[in-house]
Short mmCIF file of the C-alpha atoms (twelve columns), coordinates in Angstrom:
data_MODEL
# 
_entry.id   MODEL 
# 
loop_
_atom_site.group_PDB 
_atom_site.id 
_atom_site.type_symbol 
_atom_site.label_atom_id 
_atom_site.label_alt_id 
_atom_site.label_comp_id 
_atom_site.label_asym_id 
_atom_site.label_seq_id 
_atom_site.Cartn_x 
_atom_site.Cartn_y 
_atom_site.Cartn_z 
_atom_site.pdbx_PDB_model_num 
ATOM 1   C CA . UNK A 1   122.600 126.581 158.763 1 
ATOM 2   C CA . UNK A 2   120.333 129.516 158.920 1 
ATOM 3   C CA . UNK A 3   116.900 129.849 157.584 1 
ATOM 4   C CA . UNK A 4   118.137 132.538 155.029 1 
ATOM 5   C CA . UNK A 5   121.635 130.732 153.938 1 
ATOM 6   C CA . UNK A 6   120.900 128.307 150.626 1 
ATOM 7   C CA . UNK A 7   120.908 124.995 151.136 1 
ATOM 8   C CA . UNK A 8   123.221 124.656 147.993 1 
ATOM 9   C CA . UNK A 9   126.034 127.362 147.704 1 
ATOM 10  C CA . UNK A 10  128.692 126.810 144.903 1 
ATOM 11  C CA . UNK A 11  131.248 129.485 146.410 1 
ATOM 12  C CA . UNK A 12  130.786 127.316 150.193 1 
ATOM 13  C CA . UNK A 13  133.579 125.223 150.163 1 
ATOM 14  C CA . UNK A 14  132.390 122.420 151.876 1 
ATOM 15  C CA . UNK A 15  129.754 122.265 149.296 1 
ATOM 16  C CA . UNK A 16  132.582 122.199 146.521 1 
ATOM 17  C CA . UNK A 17  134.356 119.726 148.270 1 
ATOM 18  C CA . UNK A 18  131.519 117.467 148.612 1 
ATOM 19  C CA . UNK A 19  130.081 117.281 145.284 1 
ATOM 20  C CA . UNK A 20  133.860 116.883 143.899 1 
ATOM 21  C CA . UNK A 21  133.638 113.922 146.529 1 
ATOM 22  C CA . UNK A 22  130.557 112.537 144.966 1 
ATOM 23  C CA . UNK A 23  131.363 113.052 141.249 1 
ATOM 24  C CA . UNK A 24  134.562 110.976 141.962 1 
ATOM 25  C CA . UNK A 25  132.862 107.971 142.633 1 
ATOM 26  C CA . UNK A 26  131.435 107.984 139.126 1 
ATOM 27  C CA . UNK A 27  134.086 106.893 137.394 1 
ATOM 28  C CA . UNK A 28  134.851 104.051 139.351 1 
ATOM 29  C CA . UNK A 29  131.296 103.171 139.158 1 
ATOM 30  C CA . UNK A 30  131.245 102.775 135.665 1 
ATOM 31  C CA . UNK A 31  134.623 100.704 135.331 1 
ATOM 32  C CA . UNK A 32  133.616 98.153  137.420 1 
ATOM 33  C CA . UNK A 33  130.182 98.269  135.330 1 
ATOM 34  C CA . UNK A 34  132.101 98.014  132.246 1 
ATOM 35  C CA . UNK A 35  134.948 95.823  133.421 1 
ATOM 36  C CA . UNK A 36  133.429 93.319  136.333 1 
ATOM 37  C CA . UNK A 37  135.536 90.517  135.204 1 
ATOM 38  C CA . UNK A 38  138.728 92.576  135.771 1 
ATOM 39  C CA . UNK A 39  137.513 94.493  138.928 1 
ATOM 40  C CA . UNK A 40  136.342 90.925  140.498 1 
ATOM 41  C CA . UNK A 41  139.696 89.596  139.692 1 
ATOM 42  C CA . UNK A 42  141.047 92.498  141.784 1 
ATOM 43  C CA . UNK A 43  138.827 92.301  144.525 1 
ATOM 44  C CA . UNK A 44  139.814 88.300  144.508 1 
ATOM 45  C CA . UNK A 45  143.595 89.503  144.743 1 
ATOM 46  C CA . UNK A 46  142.386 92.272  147.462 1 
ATOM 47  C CA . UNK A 47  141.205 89.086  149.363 1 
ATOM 48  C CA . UNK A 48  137.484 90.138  149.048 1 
ATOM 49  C CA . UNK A 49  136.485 86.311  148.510 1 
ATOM 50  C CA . UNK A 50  133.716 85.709  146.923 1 
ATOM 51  C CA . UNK A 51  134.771 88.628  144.384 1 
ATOM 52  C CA . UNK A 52  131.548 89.280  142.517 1 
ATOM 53  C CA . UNK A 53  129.200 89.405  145.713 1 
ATOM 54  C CA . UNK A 54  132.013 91.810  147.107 1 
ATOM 55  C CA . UNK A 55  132.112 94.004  144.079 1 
ATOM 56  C CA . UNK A 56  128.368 94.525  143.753 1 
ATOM 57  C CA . UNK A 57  128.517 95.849  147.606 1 
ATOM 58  C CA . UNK A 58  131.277 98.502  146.363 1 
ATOM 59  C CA . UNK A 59  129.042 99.188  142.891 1 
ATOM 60  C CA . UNK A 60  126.021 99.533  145.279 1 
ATOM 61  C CA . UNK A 61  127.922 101.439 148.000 1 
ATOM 62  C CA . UNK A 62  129.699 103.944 145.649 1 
ATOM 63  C CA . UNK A 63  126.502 104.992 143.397 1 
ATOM 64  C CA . UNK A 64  124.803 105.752 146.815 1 
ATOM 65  C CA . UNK A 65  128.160 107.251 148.006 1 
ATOM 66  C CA . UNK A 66  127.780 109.159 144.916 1 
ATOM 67  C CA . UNK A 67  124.149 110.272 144.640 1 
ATOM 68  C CA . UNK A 68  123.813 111.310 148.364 1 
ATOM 69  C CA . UNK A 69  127.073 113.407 148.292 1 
ATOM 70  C CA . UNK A 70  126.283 115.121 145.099 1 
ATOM 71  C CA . UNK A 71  122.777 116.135 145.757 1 
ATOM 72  C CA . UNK A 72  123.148 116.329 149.280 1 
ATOM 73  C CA . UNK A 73  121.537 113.863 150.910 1 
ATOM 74  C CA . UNK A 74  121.742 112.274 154.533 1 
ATOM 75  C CA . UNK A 75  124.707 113.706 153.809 1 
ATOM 76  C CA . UNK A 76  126.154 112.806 157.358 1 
ATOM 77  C CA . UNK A 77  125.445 109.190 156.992 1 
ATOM 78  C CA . UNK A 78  126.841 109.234 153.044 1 
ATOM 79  C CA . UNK A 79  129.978 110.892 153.918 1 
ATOM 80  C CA . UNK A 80  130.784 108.580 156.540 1 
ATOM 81  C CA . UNK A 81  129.580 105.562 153.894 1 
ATOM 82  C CA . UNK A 82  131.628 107.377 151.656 1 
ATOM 83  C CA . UNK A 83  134.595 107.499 154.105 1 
ATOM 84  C CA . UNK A 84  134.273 103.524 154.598 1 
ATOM 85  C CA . UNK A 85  134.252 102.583 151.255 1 
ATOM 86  C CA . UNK A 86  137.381 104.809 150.527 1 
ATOM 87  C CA . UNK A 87  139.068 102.774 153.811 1 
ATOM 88  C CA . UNK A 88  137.842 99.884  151.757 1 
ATOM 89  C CA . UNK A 89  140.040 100.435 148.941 1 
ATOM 90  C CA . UNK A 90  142.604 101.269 150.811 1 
ATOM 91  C CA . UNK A 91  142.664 97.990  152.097 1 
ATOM 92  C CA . UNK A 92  142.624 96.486  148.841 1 
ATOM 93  C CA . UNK A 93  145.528 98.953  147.649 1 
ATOM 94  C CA . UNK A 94  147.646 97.846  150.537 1 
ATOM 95  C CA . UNK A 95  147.094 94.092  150.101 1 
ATOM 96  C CA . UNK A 96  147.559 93.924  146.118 1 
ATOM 97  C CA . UNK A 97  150.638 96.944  146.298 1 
ATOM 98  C CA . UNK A 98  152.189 96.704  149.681 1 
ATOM 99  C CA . UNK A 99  152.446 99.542  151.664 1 
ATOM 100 C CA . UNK A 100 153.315 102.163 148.936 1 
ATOM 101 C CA . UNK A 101 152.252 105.719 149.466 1 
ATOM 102 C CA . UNK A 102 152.104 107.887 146.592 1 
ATOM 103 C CA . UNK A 103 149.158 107.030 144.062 1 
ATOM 104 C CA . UNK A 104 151.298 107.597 141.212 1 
ATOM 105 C CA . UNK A 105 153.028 104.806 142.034 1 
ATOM 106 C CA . UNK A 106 149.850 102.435 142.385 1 
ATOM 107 C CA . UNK A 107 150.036 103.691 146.480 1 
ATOM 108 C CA . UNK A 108 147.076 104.372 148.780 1 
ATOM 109 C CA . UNK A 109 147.809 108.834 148.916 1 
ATOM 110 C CA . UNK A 110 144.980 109.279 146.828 1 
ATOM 111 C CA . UNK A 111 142.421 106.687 148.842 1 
ATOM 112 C CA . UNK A 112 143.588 107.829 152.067 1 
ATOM 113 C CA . UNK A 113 142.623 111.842 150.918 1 
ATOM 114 C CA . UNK A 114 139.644 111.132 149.785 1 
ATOM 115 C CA . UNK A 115 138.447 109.240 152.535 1 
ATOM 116 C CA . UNK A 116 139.427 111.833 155.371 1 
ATOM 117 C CA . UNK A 117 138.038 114.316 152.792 1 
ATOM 118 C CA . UNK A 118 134.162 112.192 153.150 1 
ATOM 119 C CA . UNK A 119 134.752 111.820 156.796 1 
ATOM 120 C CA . UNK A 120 135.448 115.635 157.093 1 
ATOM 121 C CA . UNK A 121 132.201 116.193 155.204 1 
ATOM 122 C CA . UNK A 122 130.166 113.393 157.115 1 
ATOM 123 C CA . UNK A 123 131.602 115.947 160.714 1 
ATOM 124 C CA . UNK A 124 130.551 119.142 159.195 1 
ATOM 125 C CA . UNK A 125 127.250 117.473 158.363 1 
ATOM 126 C CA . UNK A 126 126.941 116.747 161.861 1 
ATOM 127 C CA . UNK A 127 127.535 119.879 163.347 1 
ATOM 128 C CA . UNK A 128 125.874 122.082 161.052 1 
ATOM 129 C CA . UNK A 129 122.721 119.669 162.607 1 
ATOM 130 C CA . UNK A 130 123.762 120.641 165.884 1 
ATOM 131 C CA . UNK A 131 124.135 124.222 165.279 1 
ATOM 132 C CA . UNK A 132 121.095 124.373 163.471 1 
ATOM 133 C CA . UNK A 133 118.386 122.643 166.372 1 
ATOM 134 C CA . UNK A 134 120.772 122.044 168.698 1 
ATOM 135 C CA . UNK A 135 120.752 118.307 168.969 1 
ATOM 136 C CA . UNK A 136 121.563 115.570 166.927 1 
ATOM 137 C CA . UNK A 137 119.681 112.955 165.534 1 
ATOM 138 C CA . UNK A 138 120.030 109.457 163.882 1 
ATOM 139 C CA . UNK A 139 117.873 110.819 160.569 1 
# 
């Protein structure tokens, strides 16, 4: 990015994309807040065993998901947390639901989207590093 582009431009839409990314995770934040009986049951079917320790990890790793892709960040290291949380559930989708793919049907479509979707925004964080000081660092 150049000095004189904003660091937070609603019509870039990588920008859109990644605070749609991060607003996402809210809602499953607050189910398994309000429901941890039924989400540890789930993560027990998932094969996440113990359940509860499992589902404070996703609670934990979800509201940072959340809060570093919305306000952007470590944005590169988010997205790809983002990305492996998302391959998380996946896993969970396919062990509960089989191999199914559309998410209307309970299948892993929408998981698998949003996952490439972080992982695309975890690259482009990336490179816009590169492009900007022409290296790339761990930070």
């Amino acid at each position: 990015m150049s000095a004189s582009k904003p660091k937070f431009d609603p019509f870039d839409p990588i920008v859109i994309v990644r605070v749609l990314c991060g607003l996402l995770f809210v809602p499953h934040i607050l189910f398994k807040l309000n429901a941890m009986d039924g989400a540890a049951a789930f993560f027990a079917k998932a094969g996440f065993d113990p359940a509860y320790p499992f589902l404070i990890l996703a609670i934990f790793a979800e509201s940072l998901s959340a809060i570093g892709l919305v306000f952007n960040v470590a944005t590169k290291w988010t997205g790809l947390l983002a990305a492996a949380v998302m391959a998380g559930a996946t896993k969970a989708v396919l062990a509960t639901k089989g191999a199914i793919w559309l998410w209307n049907l309970g299948g892993i479509e929408y998981n698998v989207v949003w996952c490439f979707l972080c992982f695309v925004i975890a690259v482009h964080a990336w490179r816009e590093e590169y492009r900007t000081y022409g290296r790339v660092s761990l930070l």
